[in-house]
RODORO-382119 format. One record per residue (C-alpha): chain; x, y, z; residue number from 1. Coordinates in steps of 0.5 Angstrom, whole numbers, plus 500, padded with zeros to 3 digits. Example, Ala and Ser with C-alpha at 12.3 -4.5 7.8 and 13.67 -1.06 7.14 Angstrom:
REM residues 2
+--------+-----+-----+-----+------+
! drenfi !  xx !  yy !  zz ! kenu !
+--------+-----+-----+-----+------+
!      A ! 525 ! 491 ! 516 !    1 !
!      A ! 527 ! 498 ! 514 !    2 !
+--------+-----+-----+-----+------+
//
This chain:
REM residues 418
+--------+-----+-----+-----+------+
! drenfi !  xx !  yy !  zz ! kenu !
+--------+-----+-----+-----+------+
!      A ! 500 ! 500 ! 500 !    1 !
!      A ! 506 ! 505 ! 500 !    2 !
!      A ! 508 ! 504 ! 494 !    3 !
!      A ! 502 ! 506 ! 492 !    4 !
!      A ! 501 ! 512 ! 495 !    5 !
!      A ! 507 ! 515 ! 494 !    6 !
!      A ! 508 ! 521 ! 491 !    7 !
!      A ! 512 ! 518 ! 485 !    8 !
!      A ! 506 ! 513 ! 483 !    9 !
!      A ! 500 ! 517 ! 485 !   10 !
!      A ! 502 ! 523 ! 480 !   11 !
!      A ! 504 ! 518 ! 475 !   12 !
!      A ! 497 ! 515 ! 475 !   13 !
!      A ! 494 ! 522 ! 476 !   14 !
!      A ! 496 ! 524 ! 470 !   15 !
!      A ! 494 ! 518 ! 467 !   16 !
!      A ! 486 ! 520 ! 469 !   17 !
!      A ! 486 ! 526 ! 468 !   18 !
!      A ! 488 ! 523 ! 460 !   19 !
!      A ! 483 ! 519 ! 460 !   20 !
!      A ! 478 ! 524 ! 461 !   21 !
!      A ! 472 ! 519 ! 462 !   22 !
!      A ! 465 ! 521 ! 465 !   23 !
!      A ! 464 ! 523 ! 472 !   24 !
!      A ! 461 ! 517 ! 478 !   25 !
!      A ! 455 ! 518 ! 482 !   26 !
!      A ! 458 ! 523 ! 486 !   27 !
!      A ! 459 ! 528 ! 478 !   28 !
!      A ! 465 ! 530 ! 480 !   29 !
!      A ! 469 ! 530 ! 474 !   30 !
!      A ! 477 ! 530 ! 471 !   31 !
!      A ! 478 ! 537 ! 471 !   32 !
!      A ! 475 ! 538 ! 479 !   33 !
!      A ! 479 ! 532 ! 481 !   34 !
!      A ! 486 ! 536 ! 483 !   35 !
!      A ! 483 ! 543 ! 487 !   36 !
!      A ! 480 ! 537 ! 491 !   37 !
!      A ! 485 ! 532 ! 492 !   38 !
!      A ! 488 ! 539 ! 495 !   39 !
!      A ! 484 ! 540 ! 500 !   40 !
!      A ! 482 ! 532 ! 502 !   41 !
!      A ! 489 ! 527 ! 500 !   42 !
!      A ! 491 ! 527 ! 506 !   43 !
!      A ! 486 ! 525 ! 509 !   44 !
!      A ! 485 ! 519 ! 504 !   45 !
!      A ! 491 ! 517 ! 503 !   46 !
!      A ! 491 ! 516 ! 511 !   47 !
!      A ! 484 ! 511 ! 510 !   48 !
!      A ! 489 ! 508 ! 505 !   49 !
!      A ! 494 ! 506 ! 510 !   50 !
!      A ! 490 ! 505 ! 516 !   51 !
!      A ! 486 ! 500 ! 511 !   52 !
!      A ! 479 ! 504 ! 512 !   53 !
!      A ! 478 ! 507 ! 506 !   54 !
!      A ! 471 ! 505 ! 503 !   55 !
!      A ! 470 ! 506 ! 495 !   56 !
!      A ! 464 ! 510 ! 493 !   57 !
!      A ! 457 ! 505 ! 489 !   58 !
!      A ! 461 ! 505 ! 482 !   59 !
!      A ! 455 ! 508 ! 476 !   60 !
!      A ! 452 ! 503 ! 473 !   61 !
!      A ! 451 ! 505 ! 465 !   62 !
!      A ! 449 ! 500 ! 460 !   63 !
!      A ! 451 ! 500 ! 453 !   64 !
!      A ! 450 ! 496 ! 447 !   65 !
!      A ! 453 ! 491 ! 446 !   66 !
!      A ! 456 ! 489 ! 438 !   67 !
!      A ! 452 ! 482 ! 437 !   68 !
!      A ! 445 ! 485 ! 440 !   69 !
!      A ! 443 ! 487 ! 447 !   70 !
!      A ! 446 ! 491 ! 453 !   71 !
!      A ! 454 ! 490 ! 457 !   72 !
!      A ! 453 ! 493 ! 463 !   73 !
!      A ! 459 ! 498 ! 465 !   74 !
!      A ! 460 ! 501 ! 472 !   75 !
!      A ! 463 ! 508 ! 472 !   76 !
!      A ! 467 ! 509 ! 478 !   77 !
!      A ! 467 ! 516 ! 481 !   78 !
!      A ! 474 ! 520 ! 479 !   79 !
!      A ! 477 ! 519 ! 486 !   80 !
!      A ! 476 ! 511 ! 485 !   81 !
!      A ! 479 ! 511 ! 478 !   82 !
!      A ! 485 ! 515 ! 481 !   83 !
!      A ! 487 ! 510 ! 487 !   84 !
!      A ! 485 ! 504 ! 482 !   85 !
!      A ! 490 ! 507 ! 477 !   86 !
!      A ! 496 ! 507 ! 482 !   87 !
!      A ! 493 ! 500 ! 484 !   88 !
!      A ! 494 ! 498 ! 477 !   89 !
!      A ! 501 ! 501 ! 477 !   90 !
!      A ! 503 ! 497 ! 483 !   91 !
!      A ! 501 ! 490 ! 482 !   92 !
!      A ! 502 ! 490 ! 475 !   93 !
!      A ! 510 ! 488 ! 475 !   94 !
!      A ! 508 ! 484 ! 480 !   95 !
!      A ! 504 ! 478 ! 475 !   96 !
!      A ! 505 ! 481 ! 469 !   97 !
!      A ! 511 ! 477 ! 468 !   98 !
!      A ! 509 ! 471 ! 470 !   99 !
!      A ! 502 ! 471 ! 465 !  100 !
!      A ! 503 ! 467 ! 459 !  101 !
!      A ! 506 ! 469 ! 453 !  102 !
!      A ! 499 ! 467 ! 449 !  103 !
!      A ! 495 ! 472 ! 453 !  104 !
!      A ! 495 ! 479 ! 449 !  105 !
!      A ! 489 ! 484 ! 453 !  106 !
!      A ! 491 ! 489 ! 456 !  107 !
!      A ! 498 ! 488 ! 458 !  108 !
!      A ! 504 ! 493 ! 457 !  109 !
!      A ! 507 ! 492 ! 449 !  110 !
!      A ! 501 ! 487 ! 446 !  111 !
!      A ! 496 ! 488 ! 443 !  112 !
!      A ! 489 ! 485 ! 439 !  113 !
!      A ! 494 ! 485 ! 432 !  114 !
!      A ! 499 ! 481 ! 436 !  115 !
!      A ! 494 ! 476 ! 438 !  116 !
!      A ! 491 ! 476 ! 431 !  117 !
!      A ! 498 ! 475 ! 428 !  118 !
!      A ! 499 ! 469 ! 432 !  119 !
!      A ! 492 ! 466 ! 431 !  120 !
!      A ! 494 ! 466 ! 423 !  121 !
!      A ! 501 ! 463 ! 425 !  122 !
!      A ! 498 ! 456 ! 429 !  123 !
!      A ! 493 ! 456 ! 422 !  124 !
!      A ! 499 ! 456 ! 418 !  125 !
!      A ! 502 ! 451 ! 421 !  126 !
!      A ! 496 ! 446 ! 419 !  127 !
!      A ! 492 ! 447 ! 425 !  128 !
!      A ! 485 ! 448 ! 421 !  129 !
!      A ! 480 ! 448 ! 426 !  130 !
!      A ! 480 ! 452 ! 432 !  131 !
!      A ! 475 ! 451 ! 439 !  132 !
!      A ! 472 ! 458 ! 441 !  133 !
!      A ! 470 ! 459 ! 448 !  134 !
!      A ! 465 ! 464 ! 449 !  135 !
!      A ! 465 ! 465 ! 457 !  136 !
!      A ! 458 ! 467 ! 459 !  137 !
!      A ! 458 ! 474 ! 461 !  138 !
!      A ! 464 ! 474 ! 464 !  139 !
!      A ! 466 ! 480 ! 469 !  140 !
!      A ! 457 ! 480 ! 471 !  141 !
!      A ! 459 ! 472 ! 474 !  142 !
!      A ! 466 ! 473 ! 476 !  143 !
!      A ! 466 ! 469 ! 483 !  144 !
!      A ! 470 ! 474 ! 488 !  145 !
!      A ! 473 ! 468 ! 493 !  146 !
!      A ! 476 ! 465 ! 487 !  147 !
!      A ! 479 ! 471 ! 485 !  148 !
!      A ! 482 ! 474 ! 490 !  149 !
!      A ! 485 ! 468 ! 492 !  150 !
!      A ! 490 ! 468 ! 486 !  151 !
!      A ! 491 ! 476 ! 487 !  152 !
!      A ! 493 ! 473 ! 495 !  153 !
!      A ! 499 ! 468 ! 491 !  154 !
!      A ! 502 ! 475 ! 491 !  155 !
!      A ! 499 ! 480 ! 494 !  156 !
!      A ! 502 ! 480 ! 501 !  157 !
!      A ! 499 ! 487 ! 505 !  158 !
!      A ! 491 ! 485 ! 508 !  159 !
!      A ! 491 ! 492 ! 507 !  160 !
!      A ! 491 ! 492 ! 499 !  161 !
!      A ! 487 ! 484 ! 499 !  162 !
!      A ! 482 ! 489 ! 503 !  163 !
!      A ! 481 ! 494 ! 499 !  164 !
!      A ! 480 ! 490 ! 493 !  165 !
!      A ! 475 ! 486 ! 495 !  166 !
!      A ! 473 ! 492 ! 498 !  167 !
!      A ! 472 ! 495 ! 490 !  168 !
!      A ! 469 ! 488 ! 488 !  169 !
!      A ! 463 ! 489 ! 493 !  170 !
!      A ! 462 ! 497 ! 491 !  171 !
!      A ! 455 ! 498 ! 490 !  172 !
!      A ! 452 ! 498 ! 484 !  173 !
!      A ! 447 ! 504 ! 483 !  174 !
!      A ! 442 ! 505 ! 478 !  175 !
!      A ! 436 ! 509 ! 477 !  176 !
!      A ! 438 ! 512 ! 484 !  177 !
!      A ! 439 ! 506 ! 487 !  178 !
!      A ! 445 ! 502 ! 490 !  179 !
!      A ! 445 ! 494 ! 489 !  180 !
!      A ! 450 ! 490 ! 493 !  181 !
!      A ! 455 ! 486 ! 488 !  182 !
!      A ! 456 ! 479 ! 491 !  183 !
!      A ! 459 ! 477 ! 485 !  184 !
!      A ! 462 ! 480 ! 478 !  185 !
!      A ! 468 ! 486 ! 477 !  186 !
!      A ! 465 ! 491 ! 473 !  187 !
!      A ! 468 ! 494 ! 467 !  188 !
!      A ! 470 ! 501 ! 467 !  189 !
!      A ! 476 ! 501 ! 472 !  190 !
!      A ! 483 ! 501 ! 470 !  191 !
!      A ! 483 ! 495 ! 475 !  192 !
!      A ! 479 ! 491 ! 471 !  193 !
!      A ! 482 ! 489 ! 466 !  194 !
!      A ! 488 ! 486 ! 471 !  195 !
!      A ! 484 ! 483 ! 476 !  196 !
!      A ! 481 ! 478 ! 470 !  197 !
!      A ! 487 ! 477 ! 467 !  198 !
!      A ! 489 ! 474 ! 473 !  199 !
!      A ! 482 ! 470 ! 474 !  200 !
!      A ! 484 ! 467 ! 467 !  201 !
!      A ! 492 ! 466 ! 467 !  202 !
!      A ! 489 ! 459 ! 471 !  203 !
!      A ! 487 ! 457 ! 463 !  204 !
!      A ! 493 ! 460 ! 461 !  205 !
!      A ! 497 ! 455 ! 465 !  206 !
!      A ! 493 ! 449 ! 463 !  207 !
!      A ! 492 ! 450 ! 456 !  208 !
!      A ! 500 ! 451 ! 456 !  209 !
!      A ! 501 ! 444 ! 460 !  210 !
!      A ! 497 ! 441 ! 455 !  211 !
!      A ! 501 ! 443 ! 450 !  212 !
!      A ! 495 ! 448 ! 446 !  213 !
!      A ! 497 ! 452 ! 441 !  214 !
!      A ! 492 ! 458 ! 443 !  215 !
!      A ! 490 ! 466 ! 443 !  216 !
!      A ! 487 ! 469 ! 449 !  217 !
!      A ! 485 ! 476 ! 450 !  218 !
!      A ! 481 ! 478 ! 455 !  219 !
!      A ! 475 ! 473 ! 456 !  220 !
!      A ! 475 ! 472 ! 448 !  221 !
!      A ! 480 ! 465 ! 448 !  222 !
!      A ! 481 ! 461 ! 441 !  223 !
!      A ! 484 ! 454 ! 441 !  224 !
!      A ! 487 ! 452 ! 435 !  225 !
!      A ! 487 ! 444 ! 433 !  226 !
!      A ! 488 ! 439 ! 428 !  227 !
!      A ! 481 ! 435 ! 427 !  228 !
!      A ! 475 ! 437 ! 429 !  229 !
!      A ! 474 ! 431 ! 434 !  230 !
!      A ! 480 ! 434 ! 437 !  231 !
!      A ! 478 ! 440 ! 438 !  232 !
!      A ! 470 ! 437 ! 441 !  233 !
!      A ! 474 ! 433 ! 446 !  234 !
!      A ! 478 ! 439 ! 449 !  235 !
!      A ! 471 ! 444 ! 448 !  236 !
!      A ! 468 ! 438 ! 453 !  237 !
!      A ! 474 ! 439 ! 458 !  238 !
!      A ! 476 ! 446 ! 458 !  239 !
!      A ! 468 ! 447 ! 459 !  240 !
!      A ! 469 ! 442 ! 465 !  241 !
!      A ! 475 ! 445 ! 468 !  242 !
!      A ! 473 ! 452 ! 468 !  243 !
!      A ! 466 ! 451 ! 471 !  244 !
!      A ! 471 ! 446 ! 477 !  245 !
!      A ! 477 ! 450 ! 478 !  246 !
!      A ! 474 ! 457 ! 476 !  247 !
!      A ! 467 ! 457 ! 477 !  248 !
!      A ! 465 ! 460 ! 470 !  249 !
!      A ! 460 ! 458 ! 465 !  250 !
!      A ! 461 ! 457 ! 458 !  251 !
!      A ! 456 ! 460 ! 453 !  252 !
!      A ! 454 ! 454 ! 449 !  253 !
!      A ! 450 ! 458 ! 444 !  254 !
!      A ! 456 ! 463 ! 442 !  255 !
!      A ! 462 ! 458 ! 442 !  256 !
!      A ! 463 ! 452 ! 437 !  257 !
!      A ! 469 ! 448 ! 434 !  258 !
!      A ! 469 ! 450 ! 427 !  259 !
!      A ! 473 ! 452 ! 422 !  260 !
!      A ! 477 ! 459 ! 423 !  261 !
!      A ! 474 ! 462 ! 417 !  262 !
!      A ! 467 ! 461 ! 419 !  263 !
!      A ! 468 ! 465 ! 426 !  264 !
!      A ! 471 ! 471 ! 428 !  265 !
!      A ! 477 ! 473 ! 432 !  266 !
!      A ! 477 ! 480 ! 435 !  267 !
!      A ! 475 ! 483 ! 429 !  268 !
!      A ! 478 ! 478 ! 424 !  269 !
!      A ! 478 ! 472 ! 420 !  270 !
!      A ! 481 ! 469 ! 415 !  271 !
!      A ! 482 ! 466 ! 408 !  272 !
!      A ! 481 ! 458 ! 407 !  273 !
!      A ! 488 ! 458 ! 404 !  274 !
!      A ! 493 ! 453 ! 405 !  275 !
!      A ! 497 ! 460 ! 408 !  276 !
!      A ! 491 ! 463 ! 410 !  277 !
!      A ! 490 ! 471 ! 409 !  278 !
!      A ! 487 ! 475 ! 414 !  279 !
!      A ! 480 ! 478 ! 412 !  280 !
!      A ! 475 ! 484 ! 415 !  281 !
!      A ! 469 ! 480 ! 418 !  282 !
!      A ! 463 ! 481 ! 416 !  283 !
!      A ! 460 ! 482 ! 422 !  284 !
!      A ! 466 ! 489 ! 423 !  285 !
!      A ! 464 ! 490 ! 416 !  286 !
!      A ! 457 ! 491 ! 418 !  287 !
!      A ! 459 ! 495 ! 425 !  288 !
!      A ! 462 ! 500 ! 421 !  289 !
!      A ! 457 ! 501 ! 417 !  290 !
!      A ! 451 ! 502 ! 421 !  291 !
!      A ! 455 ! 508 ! 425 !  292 !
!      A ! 456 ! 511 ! 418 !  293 !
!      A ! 449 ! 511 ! 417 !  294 !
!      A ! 447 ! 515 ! 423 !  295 !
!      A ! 452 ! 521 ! 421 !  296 !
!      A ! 449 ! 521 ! 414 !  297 !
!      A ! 443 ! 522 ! 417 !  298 !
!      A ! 445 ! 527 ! 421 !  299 !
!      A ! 447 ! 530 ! 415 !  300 !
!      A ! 441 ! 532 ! 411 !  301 !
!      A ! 441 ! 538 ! 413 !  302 !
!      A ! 449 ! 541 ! 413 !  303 !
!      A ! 454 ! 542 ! 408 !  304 !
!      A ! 457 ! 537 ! 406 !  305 !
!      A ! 464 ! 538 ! 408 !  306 !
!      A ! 462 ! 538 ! 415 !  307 !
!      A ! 459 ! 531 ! 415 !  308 !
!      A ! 466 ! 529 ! 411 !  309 !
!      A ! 469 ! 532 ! 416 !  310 !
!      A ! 466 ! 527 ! 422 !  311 !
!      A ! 466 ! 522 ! 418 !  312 !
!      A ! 473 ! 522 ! 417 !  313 !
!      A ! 476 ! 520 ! 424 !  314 !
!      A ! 471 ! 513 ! 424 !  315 !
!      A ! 474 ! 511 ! 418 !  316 !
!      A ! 481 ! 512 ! 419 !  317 !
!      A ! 481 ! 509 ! 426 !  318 !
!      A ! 477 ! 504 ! 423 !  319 !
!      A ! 483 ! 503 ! 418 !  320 !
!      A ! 488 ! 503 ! 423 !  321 !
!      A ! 485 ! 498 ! 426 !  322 !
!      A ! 483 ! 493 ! 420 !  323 !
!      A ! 490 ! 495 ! 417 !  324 !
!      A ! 493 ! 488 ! 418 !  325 !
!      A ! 488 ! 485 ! 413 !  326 !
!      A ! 490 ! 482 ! 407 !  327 !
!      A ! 484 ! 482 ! 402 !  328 !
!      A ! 482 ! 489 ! 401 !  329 !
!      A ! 477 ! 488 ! 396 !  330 !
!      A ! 472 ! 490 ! 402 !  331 !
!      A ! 475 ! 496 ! 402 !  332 !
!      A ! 474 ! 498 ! 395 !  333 !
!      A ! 467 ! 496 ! 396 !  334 !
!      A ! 466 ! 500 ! 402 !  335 !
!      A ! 470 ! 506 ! 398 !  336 !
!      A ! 464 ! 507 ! 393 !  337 !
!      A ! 458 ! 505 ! 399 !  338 !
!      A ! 461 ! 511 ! 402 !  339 !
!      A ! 461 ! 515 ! 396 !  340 !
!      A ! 454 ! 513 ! 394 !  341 !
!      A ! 452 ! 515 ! 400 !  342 !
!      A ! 454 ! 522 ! 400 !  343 !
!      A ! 452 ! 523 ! 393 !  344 !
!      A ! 445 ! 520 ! 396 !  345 !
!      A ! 446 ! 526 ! 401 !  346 !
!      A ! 446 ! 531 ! 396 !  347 !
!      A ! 440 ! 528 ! 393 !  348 !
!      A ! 436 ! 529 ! 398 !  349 !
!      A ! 439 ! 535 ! 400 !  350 !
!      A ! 437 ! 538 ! 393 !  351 !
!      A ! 429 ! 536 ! 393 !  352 !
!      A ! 426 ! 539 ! 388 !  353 !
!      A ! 428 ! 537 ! 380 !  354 !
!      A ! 430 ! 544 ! 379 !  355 !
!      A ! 434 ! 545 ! 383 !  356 !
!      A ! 437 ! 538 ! 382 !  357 !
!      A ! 438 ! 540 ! 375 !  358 !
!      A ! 442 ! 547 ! 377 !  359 !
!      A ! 447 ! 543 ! 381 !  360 !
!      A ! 448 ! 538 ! 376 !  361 !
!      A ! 449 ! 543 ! 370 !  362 !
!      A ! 453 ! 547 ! 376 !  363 !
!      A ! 457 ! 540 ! 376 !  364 !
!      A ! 459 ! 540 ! 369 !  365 !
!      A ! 452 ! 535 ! 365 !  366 !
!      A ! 450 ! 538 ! 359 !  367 !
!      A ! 443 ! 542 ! 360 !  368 !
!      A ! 438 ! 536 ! 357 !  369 !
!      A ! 441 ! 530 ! 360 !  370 !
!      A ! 441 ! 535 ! 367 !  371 !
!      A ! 433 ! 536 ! 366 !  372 !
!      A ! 432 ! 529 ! 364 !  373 !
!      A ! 436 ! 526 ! 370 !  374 !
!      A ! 433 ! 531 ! 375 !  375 !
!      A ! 426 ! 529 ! 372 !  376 !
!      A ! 428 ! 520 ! 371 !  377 !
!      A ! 423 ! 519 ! 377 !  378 !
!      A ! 427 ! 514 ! 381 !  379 !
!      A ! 429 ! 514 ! 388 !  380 !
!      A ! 434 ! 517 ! 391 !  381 !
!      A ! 439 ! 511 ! 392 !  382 !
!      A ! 438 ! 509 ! 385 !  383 !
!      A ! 441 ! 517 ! 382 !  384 !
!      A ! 447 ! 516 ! 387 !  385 !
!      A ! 448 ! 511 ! 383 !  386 !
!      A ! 447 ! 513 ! 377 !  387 !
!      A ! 452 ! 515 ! 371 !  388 !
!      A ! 451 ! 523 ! 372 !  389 !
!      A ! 451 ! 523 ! 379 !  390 !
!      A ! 458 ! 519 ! 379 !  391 !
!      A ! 460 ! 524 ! 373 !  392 !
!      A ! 458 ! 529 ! 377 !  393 !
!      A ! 462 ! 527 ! 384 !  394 !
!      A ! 467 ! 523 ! 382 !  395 !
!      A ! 471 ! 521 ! 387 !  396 !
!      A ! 477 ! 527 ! 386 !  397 !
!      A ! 472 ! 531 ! 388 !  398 !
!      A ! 470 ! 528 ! 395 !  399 !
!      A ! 478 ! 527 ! 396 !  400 !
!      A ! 479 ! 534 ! 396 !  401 !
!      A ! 473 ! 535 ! 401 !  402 !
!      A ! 478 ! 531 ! 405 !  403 !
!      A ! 475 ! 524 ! 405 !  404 !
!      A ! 479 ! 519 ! 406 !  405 !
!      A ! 479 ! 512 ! 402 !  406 !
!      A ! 480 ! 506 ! 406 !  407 !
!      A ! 484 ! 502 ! 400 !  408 !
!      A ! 489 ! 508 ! 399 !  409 !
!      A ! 489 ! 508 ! 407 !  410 !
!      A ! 491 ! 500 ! 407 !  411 !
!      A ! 497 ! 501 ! 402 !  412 !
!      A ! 500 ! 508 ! 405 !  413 !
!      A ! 500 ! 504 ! 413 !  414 !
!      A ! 502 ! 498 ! 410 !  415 !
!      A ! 508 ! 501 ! 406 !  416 !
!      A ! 510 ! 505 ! 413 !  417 !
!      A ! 510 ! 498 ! 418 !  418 !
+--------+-----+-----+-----+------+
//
């Protein structure tokens, strides 16, 4: 517990806060307030901290829609909490990350979710043709706290730290004003989470390993990769068991499965059925990123069309950035020319009556008869947008000089720079 309060490490991680900014606890107090009263009141709560007192506030219970359908409940510590997580965080994270296994990607220092793909692709490559994807049923609502805090106590010696994070297990979870007591779960959204559930599941790490497995773990999403299906059946039913015996965490049956690789999806990915198999974006991403450009256009009737440029920009190059691993790019071109002929169906909304339509057209280049005949043809807008004169009007030069990215020039320019 000193090491966590020391000076050095709590400014460290004050730093960290104020960074991530992030929305305020049940007490509304917000990043920007946080140092004038930490001023006023960290004497007191680090003396709580050291003396084991301390008591951590109900955490704010939001929901969010969950990418497959349905809700993930997140609980939003207030700011004083997130600080003293994120010391935490900085404290015991030289403690067992060196002891995880090399197969577990999320959340740690120096990897990432494009390092698990790249191994995932490495073990197909190697002829493991089947994969067993575990999905673990709502895992930080059923994590179990005895199970958990007696992994953290292999290493974690000071009572005072046991306590408090047990402490922060148990915080209350308040919603619509009123506080549920947790008996079970570590909710997402604090920086302790994530440690917490890499040392609950670094005990499926360690089997798998001394099983000789060949697997890719980041976070709760785990892929096994195996050379038959039968293989890939037994070690279904017998990591199902050991997880429920030793870990007390229960398999979704409906969302895992023992099948090809390029039938399910990994952190985003799939892959080609080639012998070397070639990434490729998941139709599920794909139809994801899809869906959000949909509420921007939307939004954009009524504006102009550089600023519905300007906000769609930084979706599509985080997108890339993230999706830049994969290697067939024929989405991307095909998204490229949705996206345009969204924008051109933008325009053509926006224009409303054909004479105004043919104006713009004839403003665009078109000839007077063909720019009366288009504006007149009678079709829906999706059907102008792409059409010959829309596409002559507004080529895509025109939309890269507004500032739209293009995903399939994106892919080359990162790649060439790794």
């Amino acid at each position: 517990m000193g090491t966590i309060v020391s000076r050095e490490n709590m400014m460290t991680a004050y730093h960290r806060v104020m960074a991530n900014k992030g929305a305020a606890g049940i007490d509304r107090m917000t990043v920007e307030q946080l140092q004038s009263h930490l001023k006023d009141h960290w004497p007191r709560i680090r003396e709580d901290l050291l003396k084991g007192r301390y008591q951590p506030a109900p955490v704010r219970g939001v929901e969010i829609p969950k990418p497959g359908g349905g809700t993930r409940q997140l609980g939003i510590p207030t700011v004083i909490d997130r600080l003293i997580q994120q010391a935490m965080h900085q404290a015991l994270m030289p403690l067992f990350d060196p002891s995880f296994s090399g197969a577990s990607y999320g959340f740690r220092p120096g990897r990432s979710a494009h390092d698990a793909v790249l191994a995932a692709r490495a073990h197909m490559a190697e002829g493991r043709r089947f994969v067993v994807d575990i999905d673990l049923e709502k895992f930080f609502d059923r994590v179990n706290h005895d199970v958990l805090m007696a992994r953290v106590a292999r290493r974690v010696k000071d009572k005072r730290v046991l306590r408090l994070i047990r402490r922060y297990l148990q915080a209350g979870l308040m919603t619509g004003g009123l506080t549920t007591v947790r008996t079970e779960g570590t909710p997402q959204g604090g920086p302790l989470s994530p440690l917490l559930s890499n040392i609950l599941l670094d005990d499926l790490d360690k089997e798998l390993e001394r099983r000789g497995h060949a697997f890719c773990r980041y976070a709760d999403d785990c892929n096994i990769y195996v050379r038959t299906r039968r293989a890939g059946e037994r070690v279904m039913t017998s990591i199902t068991r050991f997880l429920a015996a030793r870990l007390r965490l229960t398999v979704n049956a409906a969302k895992s499965a023992v099948d090809r690789p390029w039938v399910r999806t990994f952190l985003g990915y799939t892959v080609t059925a080639h012998k070397q198999p070639r990434l490729r974006v998941a139709a599920k991403s794909v139809a994801r990123l899809r869906d959000k450009l949909r509420t921007i256009l939307r939004r954009g009737r009524g504006r102009s069309l550089a600023r519905t440029v300007n906000d769609l920009t930084p979706i599509l190059r985080g997108w890339m950035q993230y999706f830049r691993l994969a290697e067939a790019k024929g989405v991307f071109e095909e998204l490229d020319g949705w996206m345009r002929r969204k924008l051109r169906c933008l325009l053509w909304r926006q224009w409303k009556r054909p004479a105004t339509r043919a104006k713009r057209l004839m403003q665009r280049g078109l000839d007077r008869l063909r720019a009366w005949q288009s504006a007149y043809n009678g079709r829906g807008p999706w059907w102008n947008a792409g059409a010959s004169h829309m596409n002559e009007a507004y080529r895509a030069a025109v939309f890269a000089q507004l500032g739209l990215p293009s995903l399939l020039d994106l892919h080359f320019r990162l790649n060439r720079a790794r």
